[in-house]
DOSEFI-631098 format. One record per residue (C-alpha): residue in three letters; x, y, z. Coordinates in steps of 0.001 Angstrom, whole numbers, plus 500000, padded with zeros to 6 digits. Each point is the difference from the previous one (the first is absolute). Layout:
ALAXYZ...
END
This chain:
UNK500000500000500000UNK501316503828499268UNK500941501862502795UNK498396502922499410UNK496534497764500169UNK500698498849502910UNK501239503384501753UNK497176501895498573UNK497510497984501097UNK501389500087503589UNK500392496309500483UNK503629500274500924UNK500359500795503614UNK502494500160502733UNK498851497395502872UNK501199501266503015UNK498238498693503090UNK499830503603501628UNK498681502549497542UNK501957502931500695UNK500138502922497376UNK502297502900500360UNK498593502892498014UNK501636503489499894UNK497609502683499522UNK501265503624499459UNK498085501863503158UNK498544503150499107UNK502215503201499409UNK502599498630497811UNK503791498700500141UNK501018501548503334UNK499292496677501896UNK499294496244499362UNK496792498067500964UNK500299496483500126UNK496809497964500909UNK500241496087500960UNK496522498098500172UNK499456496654502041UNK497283497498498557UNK497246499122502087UNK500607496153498675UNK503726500416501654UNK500676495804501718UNK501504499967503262UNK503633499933500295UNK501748497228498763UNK503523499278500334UNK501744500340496471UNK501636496894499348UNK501882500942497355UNK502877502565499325UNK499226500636496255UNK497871499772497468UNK500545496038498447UNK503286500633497379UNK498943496696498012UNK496756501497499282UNK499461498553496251UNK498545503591498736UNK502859501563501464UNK502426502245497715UNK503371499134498534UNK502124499566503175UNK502938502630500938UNK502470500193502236UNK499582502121503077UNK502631501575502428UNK498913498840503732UNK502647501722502523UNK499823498789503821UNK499016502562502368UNK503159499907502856UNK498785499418503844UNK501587503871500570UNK497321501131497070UNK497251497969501797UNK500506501669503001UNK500349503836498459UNK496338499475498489UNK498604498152502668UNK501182502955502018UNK498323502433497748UNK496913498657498768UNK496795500411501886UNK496031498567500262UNK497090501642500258UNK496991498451501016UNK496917501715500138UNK497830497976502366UNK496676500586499968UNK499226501397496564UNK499053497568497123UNK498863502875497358UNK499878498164497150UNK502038502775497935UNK503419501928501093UNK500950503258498701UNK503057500882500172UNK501567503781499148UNK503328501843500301UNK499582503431500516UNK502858502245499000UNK503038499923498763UNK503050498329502018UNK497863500523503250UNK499150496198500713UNK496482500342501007UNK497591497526498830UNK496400500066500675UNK498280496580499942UNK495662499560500145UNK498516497099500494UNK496194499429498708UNK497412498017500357UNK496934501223498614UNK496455498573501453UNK498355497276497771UNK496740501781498060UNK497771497753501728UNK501635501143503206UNK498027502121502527UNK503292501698500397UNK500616503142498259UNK503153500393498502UNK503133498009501539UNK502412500351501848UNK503605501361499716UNK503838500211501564UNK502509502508499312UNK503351499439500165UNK503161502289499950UNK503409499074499719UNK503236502406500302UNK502857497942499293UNK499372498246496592UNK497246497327501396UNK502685498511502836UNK496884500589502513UNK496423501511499852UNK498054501700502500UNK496026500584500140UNK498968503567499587UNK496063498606498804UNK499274502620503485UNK501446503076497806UNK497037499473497754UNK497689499292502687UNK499753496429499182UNK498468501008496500UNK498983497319497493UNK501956501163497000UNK498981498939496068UNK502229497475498697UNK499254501105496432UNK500799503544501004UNK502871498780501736UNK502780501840501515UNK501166503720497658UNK503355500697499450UNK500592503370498752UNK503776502430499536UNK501936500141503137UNK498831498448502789UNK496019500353499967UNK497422497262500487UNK496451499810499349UNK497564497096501515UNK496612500212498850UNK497115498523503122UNK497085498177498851UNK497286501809500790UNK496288498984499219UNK498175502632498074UNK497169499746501705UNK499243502555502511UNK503951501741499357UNK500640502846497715UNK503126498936498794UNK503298497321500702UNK502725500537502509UNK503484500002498736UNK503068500101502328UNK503260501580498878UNK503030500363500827UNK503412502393498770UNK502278498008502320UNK499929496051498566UNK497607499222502304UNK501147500868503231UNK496900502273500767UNK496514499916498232UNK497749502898499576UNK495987498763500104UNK498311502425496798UNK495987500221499139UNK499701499657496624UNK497052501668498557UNK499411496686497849UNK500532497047499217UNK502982498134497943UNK499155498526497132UNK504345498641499562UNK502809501122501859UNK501039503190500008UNK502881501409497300UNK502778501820500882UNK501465502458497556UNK503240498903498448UNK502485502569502662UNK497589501905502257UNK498785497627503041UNK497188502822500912UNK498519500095496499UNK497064496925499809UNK497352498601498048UNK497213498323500471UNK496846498024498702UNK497145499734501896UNK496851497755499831UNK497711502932498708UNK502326500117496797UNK501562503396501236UNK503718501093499828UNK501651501413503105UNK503745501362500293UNK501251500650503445UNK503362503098500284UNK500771498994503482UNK500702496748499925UNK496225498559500786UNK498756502539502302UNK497933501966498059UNK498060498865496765UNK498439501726497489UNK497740498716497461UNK501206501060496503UNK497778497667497507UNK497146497781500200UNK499415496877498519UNK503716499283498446UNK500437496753498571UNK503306499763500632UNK503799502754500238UNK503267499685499804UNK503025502313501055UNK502031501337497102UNK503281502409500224UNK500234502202502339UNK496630500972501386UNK497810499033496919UNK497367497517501257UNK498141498239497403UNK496328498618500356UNK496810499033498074UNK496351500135500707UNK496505499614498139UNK497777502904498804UNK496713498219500699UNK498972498246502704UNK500273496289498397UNK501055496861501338UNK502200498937497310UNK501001503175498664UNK503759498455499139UNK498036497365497740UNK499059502650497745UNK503066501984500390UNK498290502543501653UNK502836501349502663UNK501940503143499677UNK503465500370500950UNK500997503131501873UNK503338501349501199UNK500789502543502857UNK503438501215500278UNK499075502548503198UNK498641497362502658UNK496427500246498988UNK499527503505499831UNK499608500078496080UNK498806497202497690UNK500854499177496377UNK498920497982497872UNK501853497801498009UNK497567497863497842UNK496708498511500053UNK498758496891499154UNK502463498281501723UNK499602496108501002UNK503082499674501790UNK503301501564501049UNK503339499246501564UNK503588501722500873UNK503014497440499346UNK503420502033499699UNK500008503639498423UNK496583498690498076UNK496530500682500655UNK497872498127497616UNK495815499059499396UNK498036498661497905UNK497091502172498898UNK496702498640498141UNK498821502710498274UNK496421498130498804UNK498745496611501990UNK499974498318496717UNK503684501063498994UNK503071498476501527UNK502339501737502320UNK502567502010499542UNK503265500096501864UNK502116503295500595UNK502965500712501784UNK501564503653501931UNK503782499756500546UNK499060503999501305UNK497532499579503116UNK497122500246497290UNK500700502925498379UNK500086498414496727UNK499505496515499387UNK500317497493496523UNK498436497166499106UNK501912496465499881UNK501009498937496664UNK500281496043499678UNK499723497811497556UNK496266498626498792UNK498121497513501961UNK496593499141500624UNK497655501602502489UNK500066495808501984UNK503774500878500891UNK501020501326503320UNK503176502006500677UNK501742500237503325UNK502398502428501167UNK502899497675501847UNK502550502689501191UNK501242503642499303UNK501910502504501094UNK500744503752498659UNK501889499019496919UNK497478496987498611UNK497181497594500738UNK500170496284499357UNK496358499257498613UNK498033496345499134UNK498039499667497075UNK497515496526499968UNK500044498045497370UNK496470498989498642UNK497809496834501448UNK501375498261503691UNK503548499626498400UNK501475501128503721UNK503092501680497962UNK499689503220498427UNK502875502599498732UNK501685502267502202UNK500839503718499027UNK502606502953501292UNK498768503163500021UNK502258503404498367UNK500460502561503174UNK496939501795499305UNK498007496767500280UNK498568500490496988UNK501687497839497243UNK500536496325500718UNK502478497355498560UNK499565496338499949UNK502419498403502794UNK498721496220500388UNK497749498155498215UNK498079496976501729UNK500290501139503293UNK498131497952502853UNK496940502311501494UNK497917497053501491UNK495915500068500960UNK500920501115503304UNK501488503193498645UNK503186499588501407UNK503590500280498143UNK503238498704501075UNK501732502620498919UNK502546501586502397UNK502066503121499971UNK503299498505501223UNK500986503026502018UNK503444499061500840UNK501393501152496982UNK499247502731497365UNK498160499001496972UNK499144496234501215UNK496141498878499718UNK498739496267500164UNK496853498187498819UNK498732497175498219UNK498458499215496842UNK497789497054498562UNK501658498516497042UNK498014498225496950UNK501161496812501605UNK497311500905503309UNK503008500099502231UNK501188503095502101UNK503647500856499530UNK501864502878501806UNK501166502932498356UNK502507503021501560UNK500122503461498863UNK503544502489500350UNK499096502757497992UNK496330500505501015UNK498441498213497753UNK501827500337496549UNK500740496532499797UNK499355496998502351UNK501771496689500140UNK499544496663501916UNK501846499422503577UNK503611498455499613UNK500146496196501688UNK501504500480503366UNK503320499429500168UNK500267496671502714UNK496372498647498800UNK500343497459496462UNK496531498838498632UNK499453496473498394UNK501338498965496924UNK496358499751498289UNK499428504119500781UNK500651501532497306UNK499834503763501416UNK501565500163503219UNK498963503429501978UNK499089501366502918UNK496732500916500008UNK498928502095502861UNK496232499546502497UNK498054503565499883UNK496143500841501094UNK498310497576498729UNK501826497110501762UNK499861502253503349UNK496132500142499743UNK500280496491499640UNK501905499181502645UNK502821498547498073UNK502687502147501669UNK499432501935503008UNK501833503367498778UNK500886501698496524UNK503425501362498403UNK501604502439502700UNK502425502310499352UNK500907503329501687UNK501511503332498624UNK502919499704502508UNK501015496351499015UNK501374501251496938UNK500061496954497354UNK497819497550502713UNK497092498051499322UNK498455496996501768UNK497275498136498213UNK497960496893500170UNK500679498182496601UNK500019496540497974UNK502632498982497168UNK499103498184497405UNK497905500448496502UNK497362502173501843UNK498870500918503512UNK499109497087501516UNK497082498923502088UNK502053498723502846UNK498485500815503716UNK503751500495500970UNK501140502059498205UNK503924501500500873UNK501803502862500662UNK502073501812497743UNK502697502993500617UNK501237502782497179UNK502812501919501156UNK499921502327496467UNK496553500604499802UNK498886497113498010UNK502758499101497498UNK501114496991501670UNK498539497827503186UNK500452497903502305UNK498235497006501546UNK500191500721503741UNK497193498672502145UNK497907496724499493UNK496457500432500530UNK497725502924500126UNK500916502996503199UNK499773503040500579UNK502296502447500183UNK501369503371501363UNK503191502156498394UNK501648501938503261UNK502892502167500203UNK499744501086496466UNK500566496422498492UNK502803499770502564UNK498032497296501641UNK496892497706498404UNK497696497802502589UNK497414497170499095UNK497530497842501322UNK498805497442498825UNK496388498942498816UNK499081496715501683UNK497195497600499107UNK499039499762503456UNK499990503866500381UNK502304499834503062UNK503675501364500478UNK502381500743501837UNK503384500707497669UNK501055503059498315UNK502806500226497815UNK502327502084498932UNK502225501558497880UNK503474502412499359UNK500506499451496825UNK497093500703497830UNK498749495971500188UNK502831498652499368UNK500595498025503276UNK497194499978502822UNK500142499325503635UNK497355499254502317UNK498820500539503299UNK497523498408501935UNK498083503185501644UNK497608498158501776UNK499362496106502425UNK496452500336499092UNK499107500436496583UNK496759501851499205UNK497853500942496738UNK501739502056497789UNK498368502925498797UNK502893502400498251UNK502918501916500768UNK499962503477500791UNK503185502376499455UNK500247504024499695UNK499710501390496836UNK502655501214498532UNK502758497431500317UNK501684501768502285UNK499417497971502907UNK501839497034501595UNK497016498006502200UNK497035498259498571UNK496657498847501501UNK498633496215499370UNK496317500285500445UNK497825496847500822UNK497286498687503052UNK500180497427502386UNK497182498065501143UNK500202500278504127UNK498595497129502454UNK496602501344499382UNK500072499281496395UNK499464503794499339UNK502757501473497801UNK502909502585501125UNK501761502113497499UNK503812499855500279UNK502824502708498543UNK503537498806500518UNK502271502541499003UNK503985499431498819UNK502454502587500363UNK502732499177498108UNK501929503171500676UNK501471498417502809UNK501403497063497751UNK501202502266497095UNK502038502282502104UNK502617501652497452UNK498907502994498272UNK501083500055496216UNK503258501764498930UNK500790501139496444UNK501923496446499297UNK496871498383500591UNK498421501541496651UNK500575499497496747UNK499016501856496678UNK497438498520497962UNK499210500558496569UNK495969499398499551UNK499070498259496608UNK503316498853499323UNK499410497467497631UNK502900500321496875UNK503294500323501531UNK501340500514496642UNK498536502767499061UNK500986502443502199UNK498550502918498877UNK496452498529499725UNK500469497536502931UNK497576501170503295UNK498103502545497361UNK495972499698500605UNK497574502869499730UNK503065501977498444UNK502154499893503218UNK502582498115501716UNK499802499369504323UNK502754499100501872UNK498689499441503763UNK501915499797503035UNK498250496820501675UNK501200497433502523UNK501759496937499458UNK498840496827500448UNK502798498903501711UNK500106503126502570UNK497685498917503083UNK499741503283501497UNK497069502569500801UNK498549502468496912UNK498776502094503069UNK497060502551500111UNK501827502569498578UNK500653498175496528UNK499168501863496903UNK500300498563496549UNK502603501525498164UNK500783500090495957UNK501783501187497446UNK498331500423496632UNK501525500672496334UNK497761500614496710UNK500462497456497478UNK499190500496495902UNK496861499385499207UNK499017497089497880UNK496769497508499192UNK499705498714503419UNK499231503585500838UNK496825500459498026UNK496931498699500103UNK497631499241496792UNK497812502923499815UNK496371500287499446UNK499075497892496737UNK503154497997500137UNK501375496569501047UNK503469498680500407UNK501068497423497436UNK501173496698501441UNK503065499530497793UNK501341503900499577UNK498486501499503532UNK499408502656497676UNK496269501802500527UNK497852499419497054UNK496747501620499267UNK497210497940500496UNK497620499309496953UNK497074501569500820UNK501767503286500698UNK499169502383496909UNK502645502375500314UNK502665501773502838UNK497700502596500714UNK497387499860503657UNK498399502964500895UNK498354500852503000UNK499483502747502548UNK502002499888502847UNK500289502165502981UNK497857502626497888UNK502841499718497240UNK498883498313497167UNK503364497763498656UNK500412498765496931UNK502520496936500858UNK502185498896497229UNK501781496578501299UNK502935498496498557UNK499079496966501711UNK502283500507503536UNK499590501444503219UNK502422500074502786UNK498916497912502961UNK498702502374502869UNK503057501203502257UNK502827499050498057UNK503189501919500092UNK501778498814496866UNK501692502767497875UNK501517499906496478UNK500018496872498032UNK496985497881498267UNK497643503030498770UNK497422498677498551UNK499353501051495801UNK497803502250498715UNK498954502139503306UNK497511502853499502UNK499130501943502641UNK496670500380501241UNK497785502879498322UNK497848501558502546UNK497073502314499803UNK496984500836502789UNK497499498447500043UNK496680501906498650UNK501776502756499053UNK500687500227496268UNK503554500301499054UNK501772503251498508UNK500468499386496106UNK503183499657498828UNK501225503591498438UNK501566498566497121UNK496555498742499356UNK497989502846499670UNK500923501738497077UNK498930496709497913UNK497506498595502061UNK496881502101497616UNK501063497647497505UNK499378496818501637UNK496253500640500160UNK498412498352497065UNK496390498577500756UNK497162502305499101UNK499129501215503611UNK503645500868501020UNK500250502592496803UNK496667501182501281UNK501597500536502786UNK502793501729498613UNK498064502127498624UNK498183501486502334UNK502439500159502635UNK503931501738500586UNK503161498281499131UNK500219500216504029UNK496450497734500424UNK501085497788497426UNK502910499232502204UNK497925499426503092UNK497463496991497765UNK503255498311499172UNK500853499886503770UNK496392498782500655UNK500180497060497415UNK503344499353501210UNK499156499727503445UNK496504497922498520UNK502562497696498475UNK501735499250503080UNK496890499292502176UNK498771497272497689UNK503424498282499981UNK499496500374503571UNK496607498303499631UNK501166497649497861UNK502238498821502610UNK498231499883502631UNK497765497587498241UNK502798497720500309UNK500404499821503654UNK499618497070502088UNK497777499531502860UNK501064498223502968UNK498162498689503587UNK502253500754503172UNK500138497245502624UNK501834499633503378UNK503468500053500903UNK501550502205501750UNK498997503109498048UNK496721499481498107UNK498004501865497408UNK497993499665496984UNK501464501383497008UNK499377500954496179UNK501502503081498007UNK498589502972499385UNK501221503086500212UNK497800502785502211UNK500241503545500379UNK501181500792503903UNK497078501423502094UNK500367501710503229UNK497802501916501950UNK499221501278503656UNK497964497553501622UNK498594500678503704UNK499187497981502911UNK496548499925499168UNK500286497424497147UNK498029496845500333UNK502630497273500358UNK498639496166500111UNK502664497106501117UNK500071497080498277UNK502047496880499349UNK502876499421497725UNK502436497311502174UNK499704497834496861UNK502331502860498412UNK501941501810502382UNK501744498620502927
END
């Protein structure tokens, strides 16, 4: 049976006797903090001794076997981490999910709530709740539920995490008989709480803005919009009825609502997106008709649909909104859905479904405007639960990850290091041989869809200050395989070659900045009691056994940021009374890795060195060499807190590699040279964008987003864009004018001439010029194709159309309905 039948139908799952899911969910406010929230099944056996100290090797559906460095842990190591590792056991509460959040940077406070929400056929209201604050990294806990006055707190509000050191709980609070929620908040990580009145009630947590902690926003029940200045204090009401908002630079907030009073105003496209840049004081708006909208990068983009019958349109602002475009991509029918799957302020990667239940479509890269796309991989996997595997591998400039669905119904890996211009399959790792009968050996690497699955318990991690490091779960072979155990795999150069370094699916935790790796394994039986760990990014591993009593494992928790040299192993443990405990035991291995790094324990690297020969090309990606200063595997010493990346970086000349196939264009297999496509009439696309209406003549290439390359491949044949504003007709040329009575020939343009001055005559030609370009204009709009937006991280509905921009002042007053679009944005 194919693979990709049996993952997408969900038949493939992990067995593990305790069901314990680690899930990280971003908390509200953005990336000043990490919220990590471990759930224990109600189903969870009593504790049972695990008999067995890894997963079974001889496992039949296991992977090609490799050869793993084990190191012995000396008695004098033994006793340095007994010394400094401690358990927590929080007797008494058995909420069935932990939230866990560090608050700060560097301060090592972690707040932990425990839940346990009342049954809907309970005559309880509510649940019941614990809050928990740590100050030295999670090495012991203290209960400070009486600084909230013992208040029940949401668990899907959670715990708020916003710049500096302030914290926002939200209380459940029944609506009945109570004009609005309590919130509790706090500027000092949680060491005092101050008890606020809201004036209603939360409809989600509340959003910080991106570097102010007293500017808020809120959703309430009643579909209304209120923005705190004082960090939660006071509220004012600034909208009613919005849909949903976003922040956007500085202080632009973003936000639609309905003009009628309808239930499913976003069915018929019926919102209107606003924009205030002054706080609420003033309103604009910035188009109606909206269905949808989201902010990913510098891009705001929505879809519009303009008449219930027509399909809708997708535009995008790289400006806040002052102008906006419309998305040119290439045709498809109005059955296929598009999916935004990352972005930043230089380009948007962007999936395009390919007709029927196919589960593949084609992915796209956007130009920095996010208006023109490129084709960047064709058959890439986009199963029925929405979900792609593809990864931004973060450790290294330029490096994405994903799979694709080839003809053959398997999924193979593919790996990116020039954003998207060209994509490859994974090199074999180096100490891992396949059988004789394979006849492509790779490494193919486990994303989403076997993590929903419950095929491996974690996806690809890599870190910004682990230059060159990934960890993945992976398979080697012809394809991915459907193994349940699947192993570990370790990239020191950011995916060009790997290493087979753990047996069996773990999770895992990069410390120290890469100085320093830990992993625990997965058990069948759910219990554990053995972390390991190690120096040299996976090469050899030692392990320690943390615990006597083993207890369910539920995930490992470390500060975010890598900087850190202690992680947290989070589980429960049954107690006499059968009722479960939750248990943190928390390694500090700063007390085991004692030296601090000195300047002979780094090395220079050269990233993307792959043609030693070439010297002058060699390390050259996205037009630019980077030579890092990074640690050496052999150096066992401390990175330290105050460790900052540091590189060197040369231009290189530019060549193929550093363009992408334009609009209209494909790259041939055999030359890599861009080719048009046959159904492309001509060079020319025109279309108004950002009120400038361009007349793009292509020669085919277009230099991938960010790159630095100067001098060398240009391509042929470049003409440079002719621009003219849109609506306004253009001045004629001057060497024109003196001929241009000449040119009129049919009977009603003599008539014309005839009763008008040489200076009218030259004003009709300027009209029929200007007539001319607005049917060309029509004409190709009449070739754009309509797409259906579904759900990924960013979703929208799209078509292409290009719109006039509309703004006006819109008041308070304006009858704003909410409605429900989670099937598009998330």
């Amino acid at each position: 049976m194919i693979w990709i039948t049996v993952l997408l139908s969900g038949l493939c799952v992990l067995h593990i006797a305790l069901l314990l899911l680690a899930e990280g969910s971003s908390s509200s406010g953005g990336p000043w903090g990490r919220t990590v929230t471990f759930r224990r099944d109600k189903r969870a056996p009593r504790l049972q001794r695990d008999t067995s100290s890894s997963t079974d090797s001889s496992n039949p559906s296991r992977g090609p076997a490799f050869a793993s460095c084990r190191l012995p842990l000396t008695p004098m190591e033994h006793k340095i981490l007994d010394d400094n590792t401690q358990e927590t056991g929080f007797n008494g509460d058995d909420g069935s999910h932990v939230i866990l959040t560090w608050v700060g940077d560097g301060t090592g406070v972690i707040l932990v709530l425990s839940t346990i929400s009342a049954p809907l056929d309970s005559y309880l209201a509510g649940g019941s709740s614990r809050l928990y604050r740590s100050t030295d990294y999670g090495k012991s806990f203290h209960d400070i539920s009486h600084r909230i006055n013992h208040t029940f707190i949401k668990e899907e509000l959670g715990i708020s995490v916003g710049p500096g050191s302030s914290v926002i709980l939200t209380a459940d609070t029944p609506i009945v008989d109570n004009p609005g929620g309590i919130i509790f908040t706090s500027m000092d990580a949680g060491a005092t709480f101050k008890s606020t009145q809201l004036p209603f009630h939360l409809d989600q947590s509340i959003t910080y803005h991106f570097f102010n902690p007293d500017y808020l926003v809120a959703l309430s029940i009643d579909d209304s919009l209120w923005l705190s200045l004082d960090f939660g204090a006071t509220w004012t009401k600034v909208h009613e009825g919005v849909h949903s908002f976003s922040w956007g630079a500085g202080t632009n907030l973003f936000f639609s609502c309905s003009r009628v009073d309808a239930v499913e105003a976003e069915e018929r496209g019926d919102l209107v997106l606003k924009r205030t840049k002054d706080l609420g004081k003033t309103f604009t708006i910035i188009h109606e008709d909206v269905f949808s909208f989201g902010y990913i990068g510098a891009f705001l983009f929505f879809s519009v649909m303009e008449d219930p019958r027509s399909p809708r349109v997708m535009y995008f602002s790289s400006d806040q909104g002052e102008t906006f475009s419309q998305a040119l991509l290439p045709s498809a029918s109005t059955e296929q859905f598009y999916s935004i799957l990352d972005g930043d302020e230089d380009m948007l990667f962007l999936h395009v479904d390919n007709p029927g239940d196919t589960f593949f479509g084609t992915m796209y890269t956007s130009d920095d405007r996010g208006i023109l796309f490129s084709k960047s991989l064709e058959r890439h996997l986009f199963d029925g639960h929405r979900k792609s595997d593809f990864t931004n591998i973060t450790s290294l400039r330029g490096v994405y990850l994903t799979n694709k669905l080839d003809i053959d119904g398997r999924i193979r890996s593919v790996i990116s290091f020039n954003r998207g211009g060209t994509w490859r399959q994974l090199k074999k790792p180096q100490n891992v041989n396949c059988a004789d009968n394979v006849k492509r050996c790779n490494l193919h690497i486990h994303g989403e869809h076997s993590r929903k699955n419950r095929i491996v318990p974690m996806l690809a991690l890599s870190e910004p200050t682990a230059i060159g490091l990934v960890i993945a779960h992976g398979s080697v072979g012809d394809s991915l395989s459907s193994s349940q155990h699947p192993d570990v795999f370790v990239s020191s150069d950011g995916g060009y070659n790997w290493r087979g370094t753990l047996r069996g699916p773990h999770h895992y935790s990069i410390l120290d900045s890469g100085g320093l790796i830990v992993a625990v394994e997965v058990h069948r039986e759910g219990q554990v009691k053995t972390i390991k760990f190690s120096t040299d990014e996976g090469q050899c591993w030692k392990s320690y056994n943390f615990t006597e009593q083993p207890f369910f494992f539920a995930g490992l928790a470390s500060e975010p940021g890598t900087k850190a040299m202690n992680v947290s192993v989070w589980g429960f443990r049954p107690e006499e009374d059968g009722q479960p405990m939750w248990v943190a035991v928390t390694i500090d291995f700063q007390s085991l890795i004692t030296r601090e790094c000195n300047k002979k324990d780094y090395e220079e690297w050269l990233a993307h060195s792959t043609d030693k020969r070439n010297s002058e090309r060699n390390g050259c990606v996205l037009g630019m060499k980077e030579t890092y200063r990074r640690l050496k595997k052999q150096s066992v010493c401390r990175n330290g807190r105050n460790f900052v990346v540091t590189k060197k970086q040369i231009p290189c000349p530019c060549t193929r590699e550093d363009y992408l196939c334009d609009y209209g264009y494909y790259r041939h297999v055999n030359t890599s040279e861009c080719v048009r496509q046959p159904n492309t009439p001509n060079k020319t696309f025109e279309m108004c964008l950002n009120g400038e209406e361009d007349e793009l003549l292509t020669a085919g290439y277009r230099k991938v987003p960010s790159d630095k390359c100067q001098g060398g491949f240009t391509p042929q044949d470049v003409v440079q864009t002719i621009i003219r504003p849109c609506g306004v007709k253009p001045s004629p040329d001057p060497s024109v004018q003196s001929t241009s009575v000449g040119h009129f020939d049919t009977p009603k343009e003599r008539l014309v001439l005839i009763l008008v001055s040489v200076g009218a005559a030259v004003i009709v030609l300027v009209a029929i010029v200007s007539a001319v370009l607005v049917v060309k204009r029509g004409v190709y709009r009449t070739r754009m194709p309509a797409y259906r937006f579904s759900n990924l991280r960013i979703q929208d509905d799209n078509n292409g159309i290009t719109a006039e921009i509309g703004s006006a002042a819109s008041s308070n007053g304006t009858a704003c309905q909410n409605d429900s679009d989670v099937d598009l944005l998330e």
